[in-house]
Every structure is written in C-alpha cells, then in structure tokens.
C-alpha angles and dihedrals in degrees: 000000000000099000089214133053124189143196105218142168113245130176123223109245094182136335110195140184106240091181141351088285115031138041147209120238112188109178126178110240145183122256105242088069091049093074088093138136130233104269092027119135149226128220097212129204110220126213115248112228132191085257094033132057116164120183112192121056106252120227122233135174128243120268091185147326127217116181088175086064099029080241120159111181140187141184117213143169118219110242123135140001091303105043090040083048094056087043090076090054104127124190103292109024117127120245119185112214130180116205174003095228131181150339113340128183129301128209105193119205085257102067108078095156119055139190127194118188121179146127146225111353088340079090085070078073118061097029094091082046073063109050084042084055101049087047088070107046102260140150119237141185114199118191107194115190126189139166090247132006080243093068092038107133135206100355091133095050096053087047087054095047085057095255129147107242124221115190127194125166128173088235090065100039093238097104096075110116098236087060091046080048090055085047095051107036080053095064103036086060094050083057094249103130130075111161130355124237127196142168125196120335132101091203090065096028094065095044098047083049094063096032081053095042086048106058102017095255111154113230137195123202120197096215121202126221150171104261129176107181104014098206092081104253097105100057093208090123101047116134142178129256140180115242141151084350106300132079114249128177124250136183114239090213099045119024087027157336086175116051147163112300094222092042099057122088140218127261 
C-alpha cells in the first residue's frame, strides 16, 4: 500500500468517448500522486453542473499511471450524477482527485505465469496489472469478456503489453462460464497458470475460486464497492470475508480493494 495519500489539483488533458458506453479521461498531474500499484484507486471530486449535483467524491480505479508524462487515467462508464458530471470534463478543466488509496495487486517471484479474467470496465482494472507485468518480464493470459465486440475494452492494450488475448462476448455465445472454465483448465494443464487475477464480477468470482481450489493456483480479486469517505472512517464499504475459518469484516478502501481470491465472498 502507497504510505502517503494527497489531495491534489489536476487539469483534464482529454476525456474521450472510446464506444457508445464508456470514456477516457487523461489529466495532467503532479508526481507525487503517480507512486501507485495495479489495482490501486482514486476519490474523485466531481464537478458540480446546473443538471448534476453530486455530493460525495466517487471512487474510481486506476487505467493507467505514467510518472514519465505526469499522466493519471482512468476508464469509466457513464452511469449516474457523478460519472454524467465528469462527462462534461473538457481539456483544461480542473479535477481534484485524492489518492492513491489502498491495497493494490502482488505478483510474488514465484508467479511467473499469469492470468487475468474480467469483464466490462473491470478491465480498467487490471490493465496497469498488465503493464506491471510486462515490466518484469512475465507471461500473461488476459480473457476479456464483454456483452458485444463493439464494448470490448482494452483488448489493444493487453496485445501491446505482449499478452495472449483471449475475447468472449454474449453476442457471440463465447461469455458463458463452462466455456471460461474450458479456456482456463487448458492452460492450467499445459502449465501455463501460476496465480488468478479478477476484478468485479460474482459470476467469476465464484468460478476462479473452484478452478483455484482445484489445482492449487493463489488469486486476487479488486472488489467494488459503495464508499462515502474512502479512507476507511466512515465503514460504509465493509465487507465479509471468509479466513482462518471464521468470517470477519473488512473494509474495500482500506484494507482492499484487492484481496485474496479464496477469502472474498459472494454477494
């Protein structure tokens, strides 16, 4: 976890639409809020508007983070107050953000292999896991699963970061969980899987925690969650979770919102 958090000023340098649901948002910032981790998240400050007025800063994780360009990014659907407000964001705009908070991803020595599964802007994500990933020298499988080819997310940026990419979409009848389960159990019998990495979704969830259990394989999941104050005095994200045989209560921001892939429950 980052030992320090700021508040800090930073300036919109684009905030695009990359399909018909979800945008882009590139902001200048200042070095200090660059040292993050994959997984990794943003309290963001959003605007207030004559039709939206949003309240309480909205958390959103990290697209990707380039100290050498002074680049924060991030990857969002559109989808209330907060999210139509920063829609509206145009070059130049200020956007106050207050990070970086939590526990992002590990990759230990020992994972040398690596396979990321998730769907819709859960790939946000996992694409700086990717680029971390590709900084030392691992091999990596990313399944990324989305309702149409034309919502798919991320798929050039996984390519660029060497990965073997994996695409399934309902449209095309690939996305059903049996068939992930086939993808997967392939390649962990070639010997090409050393840990499991997920963002978001039950459905996966569930199914990486009995492949895992299975053969053995470690996980990590990045949970979302509602959160009001994202420093973890308010409780409003805590959560359960299964350890050392008994359910104790955690809190996403603070003590997450990456955790351990056998620990985390479903919801």
């Amino acid at each position: 976890m980052t030992e320090q958090v700021f508040e800090a000023a930073t300036t919109v340098k684009s905030n695009i639409a990359v399909n018909g649901e979800y945008r882009h948002l590139v902001l200048e910032a200042p070095e200090r809020i660059l040292r993050c981790q994959p997984g990794q998240f943003f309290h963001l400050l959003c605007p207030v508007t004559d039709g939206d007025q949003p309240y309480l800063r909205r958390p959103m994780s990290i697209y990707g983070f380039y100290p050498e360009r002074g680049e924060l990014h991030f990857l969002y659907k559109v989808a209330g107050a907060g999210t139509r407000a920063l829609s509206g964001l145009r070059p130049g705009d200020g956007l106050n953000v207050l990070g970086p908070l939590g526990h992002g991803y590990t990759i230990r020595a020992e994972w040398q292999n690596l396979l990321l599964l998730a769907r819709g802007v859960g790939l946000a994500t996992l694409a700086p896991l990717a680029q971390e990933a590709r900084r030392l020298g691992r091999r990596l499988t990313a399944i990324c699963s989305a309702r149409s080819p034309d919502v798919l997310m991320s798929v050039d940026l996984f390519r660029e970061m060497g990965a073997e990419v994996i695409t399934l979409t309902d449209t095309e009848g690939t996305s059903d969980m049996e068939h992930v389960r086939a993808l997967i159990e392939e390649r962990i019998k070639a010997g090409s899987v050393d840990v499991l990495y997920t963002c978001g979704s039950n459905r996966m969830l569930r199914l990486l925690q009995e492949i895992g259990a299975a053969h053995g394989i470690p996980g990590e999941i990045a949970l979302e969650q509602q959160m009001a104050c994202g420093l973890g005095m308010c409780q409003c994200c805590v959560r359960s979770f299964r350890r050392d045989g008994h359910i104790i209560q955690e809190r996403v921001c603070r003590e997450g919102p990456v955790f351990d892939l056998q620990e985390a429950m479903g919801w």
